[in-house]
Phi, psi and omega in degrees: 000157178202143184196163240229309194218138181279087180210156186297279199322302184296294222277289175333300191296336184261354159311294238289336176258037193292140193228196140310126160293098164337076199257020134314261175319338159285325173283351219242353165258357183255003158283359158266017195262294179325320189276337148312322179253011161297307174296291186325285195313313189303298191295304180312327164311294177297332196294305158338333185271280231316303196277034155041011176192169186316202181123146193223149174227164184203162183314304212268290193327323184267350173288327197288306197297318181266021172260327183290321169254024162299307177307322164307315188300300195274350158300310179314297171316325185294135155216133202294155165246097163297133191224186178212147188236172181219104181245116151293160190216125175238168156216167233229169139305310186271001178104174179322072200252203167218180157210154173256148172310133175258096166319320193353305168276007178266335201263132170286203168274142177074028157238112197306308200245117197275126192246004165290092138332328198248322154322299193284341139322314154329290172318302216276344176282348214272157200211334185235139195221133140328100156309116190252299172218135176234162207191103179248146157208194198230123172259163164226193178194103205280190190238148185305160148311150190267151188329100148232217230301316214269325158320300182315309176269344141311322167269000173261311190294303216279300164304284192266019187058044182215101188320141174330283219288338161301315144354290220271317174301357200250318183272316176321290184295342171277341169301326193277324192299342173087002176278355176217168172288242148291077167309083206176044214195161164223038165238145215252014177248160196245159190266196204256016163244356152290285135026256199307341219239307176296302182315322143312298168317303187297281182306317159300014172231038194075349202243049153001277250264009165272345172283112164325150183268009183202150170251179208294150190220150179203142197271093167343176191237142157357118153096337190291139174269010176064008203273317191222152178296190186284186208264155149176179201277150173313316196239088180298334177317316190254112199327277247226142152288109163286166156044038170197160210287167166334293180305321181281341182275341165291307184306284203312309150356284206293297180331287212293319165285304165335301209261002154296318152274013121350319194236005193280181192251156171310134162296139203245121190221179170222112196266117160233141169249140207242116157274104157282176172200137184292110153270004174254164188262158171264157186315340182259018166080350186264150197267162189209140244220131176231170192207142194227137173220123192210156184215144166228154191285169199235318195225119180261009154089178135316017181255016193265337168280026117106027183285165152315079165230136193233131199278146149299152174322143188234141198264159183274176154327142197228237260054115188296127194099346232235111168273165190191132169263162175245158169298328211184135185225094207238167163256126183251124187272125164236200194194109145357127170242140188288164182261127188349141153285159181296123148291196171273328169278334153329312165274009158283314176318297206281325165318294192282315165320299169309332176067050154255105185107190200214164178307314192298306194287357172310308198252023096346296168339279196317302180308313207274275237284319196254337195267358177240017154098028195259350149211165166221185222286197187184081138208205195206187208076162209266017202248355196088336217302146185272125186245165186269118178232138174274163169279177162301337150332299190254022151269315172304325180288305165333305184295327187306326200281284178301106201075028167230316182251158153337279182258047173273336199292155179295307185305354178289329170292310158333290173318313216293294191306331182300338194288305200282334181290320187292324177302319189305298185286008192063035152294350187188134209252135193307298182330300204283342168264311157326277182341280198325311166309301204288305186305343164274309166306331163323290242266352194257008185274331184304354188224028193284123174290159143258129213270149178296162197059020157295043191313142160324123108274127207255129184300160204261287215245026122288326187070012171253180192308123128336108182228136178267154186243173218213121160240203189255004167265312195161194163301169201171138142295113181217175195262154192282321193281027179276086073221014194285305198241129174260029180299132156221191181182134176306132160306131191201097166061017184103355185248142138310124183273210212236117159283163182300162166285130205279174195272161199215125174330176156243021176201180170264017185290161182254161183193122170274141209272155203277321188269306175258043158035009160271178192294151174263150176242119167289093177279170162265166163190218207265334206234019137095198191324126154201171196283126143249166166277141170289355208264012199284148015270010189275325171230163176223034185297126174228172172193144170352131112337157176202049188086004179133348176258141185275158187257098205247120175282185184279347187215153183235142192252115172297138185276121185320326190257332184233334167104004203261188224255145204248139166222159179292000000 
């Protein structure tokens, strides 16, 4: 059976068709399940020897890691352009407006930013201006889609401050809860009885005369599989979400509004632009042209639900020929700004433009990035805002990555789904695009670089890599041939440090383990000397040093449930 929205009406209807399992579309998920731990399983080992400590790589998860640290990348590399702008202000009956110099024609070729100072000081004396052309026409603004996976978490991080996989768990409860539909989904369309369900709402609320005369359509993005409509609440009747926490009861808002202005008719304005001219001239004899743009609303549309609009300036009644003074003409010194770092609904954006990842796995992404250091929050402004900065961890995994595999480049996801859509429609048979996959990784681990400033450590008695490691005492060094070599070292600065010298009995007495009676051994270990049973791993009773002697209590008390040896 198959059906578009997890609704009474859609699951009956599709009992009532029931059909052949498509095992197209069954190869074609499972060549992506596959192809994910082919990459995940294949890569992470080796890359963990190069870069000498954990580290992972994924389909998805490194195309993420490496938009955040390109970005990083094109800050370092920026460098600003001081520039200058010119505003005049006049003032009105509707208030204030401005209007700007247009440079255009000052600018050389391949220049963005007009950089004469002592010019653009020319311009600023000029104070009576020409009405040249005014101009209204009537614009609109249509109204968004109503939410999916990926949109809901982009407006839950930037409107409500709530990191992705808290988003989604948040939809997860208002879903068990029966208030919204499938949150899981990338199609931007409502099916046509939601439709008919908003539009019922508008009227039993007065607002006739806001229903579109057809209803709103929006074209999926690349790559979408289309399986469930877009997110909205089950019952629009009901305003507020109940009987579920706070936070999910914000979300269900945003839902609720979203898919209502979804189906609403366009905001409505009237746009007008004012061409001044300088009656007066700049010191290079020319007269010089400013430009004014301001709009008011006329219908406010789906914006009557309370959406965000910040209005532009509303310019006055003119007349063309119509001299005008200004209060004020100042030069404003600006400066180029390097580009943004991503925030997490940013990089979600960019995830999803790019047709990287899937609805389910965004916030799964975020979480996997931060909780293993491979980027951290960062912020700045004066709003605080939290930005995506990489650690040194994930600028080494980037370098290690990027331009040696396939699928660190953004377009490889993009490839993989045309591939796995040709499996679907049977056009191309899943062994041979796995086959394909695995042998380009073959061919490309055989050539995984060290990134620079990584040094090599070669374990003293294996001769295999060193890799550092994280325990419950702290870091540590241990051998890759682990469990063939149990060689460790203490961590120093990022380096294997110099172990203690191993410890020496303070006699040749022998001491038997309390539980199998075999000989105890004086070991090293993280909290420095202590006695194991030689029988480990079948037993694993270990107990204090005490000067060379193990500190054996007097009496050992067996553990009620498993029977092994109790220690304080």
């Amino acid at each position: 059976i198959a059906f578009h929205e997890i609704t009474e009406k859609a699951v009956k209807a599709s009992l009532a068709e029931a059909g052949d399992i498509d095992m197209g579309l069954v190869a074609a998920q499972e060549g992506r399940r596959v192809m994910d731990r082919l990459v995940g399983y294949r890569v992470s080992g080796p890359l963990s020897d190069r870069l000498q400590q954990r580290a992972s790589a994924g389909r998805v998860q490194t195309p993420a890691l490496r938009l955040v640290v390109d970005r990083e990348n094109e800050i370092r590399a920026f460098v600003p352009t001081d520039y200058f702008e010119v505003v005049a202000t006049f003032d009105a009956e509707t208030g204030r407006w401005e209007a700007k110099w247009d440079s255009k024609p000052y600018l050389k070729a391949g220049q963005d930013y007009f950089q004469d100072e002592a010019f653009a000081n020319s311009v600023a004396t000029l104070r009576e201006f020409t009405v040249q052309d005014i101009s209204t026409k009537p614009v609109t603004r249509k109204p968004p889609p109503p939410f999916i996976s990926s949109t809901l978490i982009q407006a839950a991080s930037s409107q409500l401050k709530i990191k992705p996989k808290k988003a989604m768990q948040l939809a997860q409860e208002l879903f068990e809860a029966a208030l919204i539909t499938y949150h899981r989904t990338d199609t931007p369309n409502l099916s046509d009885e939601a439709v008919g369900m908003v539009w019922d709402w508008l009227r039993q609320n007065g607002k006739d005369n806001y229903i579109p005369p057809a209803a709103n359509k929006w074209k999926a993005k690349g790559g979408a599989q289309e399986a469930h409509e877009a997110i909205r609440p089950t019952d629009f009747s009901n305003r507020e979400a109940n009987n579920v926490s706070s936070d999910a009861a914000r979300l269900y808002d945003l839902i609720w509004r979203r898919a209502v202005a979804s189906q609403m008719k366009p905001a409505c304005f009237d746009e007008t632009s004012i061409h001044l001219r300088s009656t007066q001239t700049t010191n290079d004899g020319r007269q010089q042209d400013f430009h004014a743009k301001g709009r008011v609303m006329t219908f406010n549309g789906w914006m009557a639900l309370g959406a965000d609009n910040k209005q532009s300036q509303q310019l006055p009644s003119l007349s063309s020929g119509a001299v005008i003074t200004s209060s004020d003409t100042v030069v404003k010194a600006k400066r180029t700004q390097p580009p943004k770092r991503y925030t997490e609904a940013t990089l979600v954006k960019k995830l999803e433009d790019s047709e990287i990842g899937r609805p389910s796995t965004y916030a799964s992404i975020m979480e996997t990035l931060t909780s293993r250091h491979y980027v951290r929050e960062h912020k700045e402004g004066k709003g605080k805002q939290v930005y995506l900065a990489p650690t040194p961890l994930g600028e080494k995994i980037i370098a290690a990555l990027a331009g040696g595999f396939s699928f660190a480049d953004y377009e490889f996801t993009r490839q993989v789904e045309a591939h796995l859509d040709k499996i679907a429609a049977g056009e191309e048979r899943y062994i041979d695009v796995v086959t394909r996959i695995n042998d380009t990784l073959d061919n490309e681990l055989g050539k995984m670089p060290t990134p620079e400033g990584v040094e090599q450590h070669e374990c003293p008695e294996c001769g295999k890599p060193l890799r550092l490691r994280n325990g419950k005492r702290g870091a540590f060094w241990g051998c890759t041939g682990y469990p063939d070599c149990k060689y460790t070292a203490p961590d120093d600065g990022g380096k294997p440090g110099q172990r203690a010298p191993e410890p020496k009995p303070a006699s040749d007495k022998t001491y038997d383990c309390p539980v199998c009676s075999k000989p105890l051994r004086l070991r090293n270990g993280q909290r420095g000397a202590f006695w194991g049973c030689t029988g480990y791993p079948d037993c694993n009773y270990l107990v204090d040093d005490n000067q060379g002697v193990p500190a054996l209590p007097d009496k050992i008390y067996p553990c009620p449930e498993c029977s092994k040896p109790m220690r304080r």
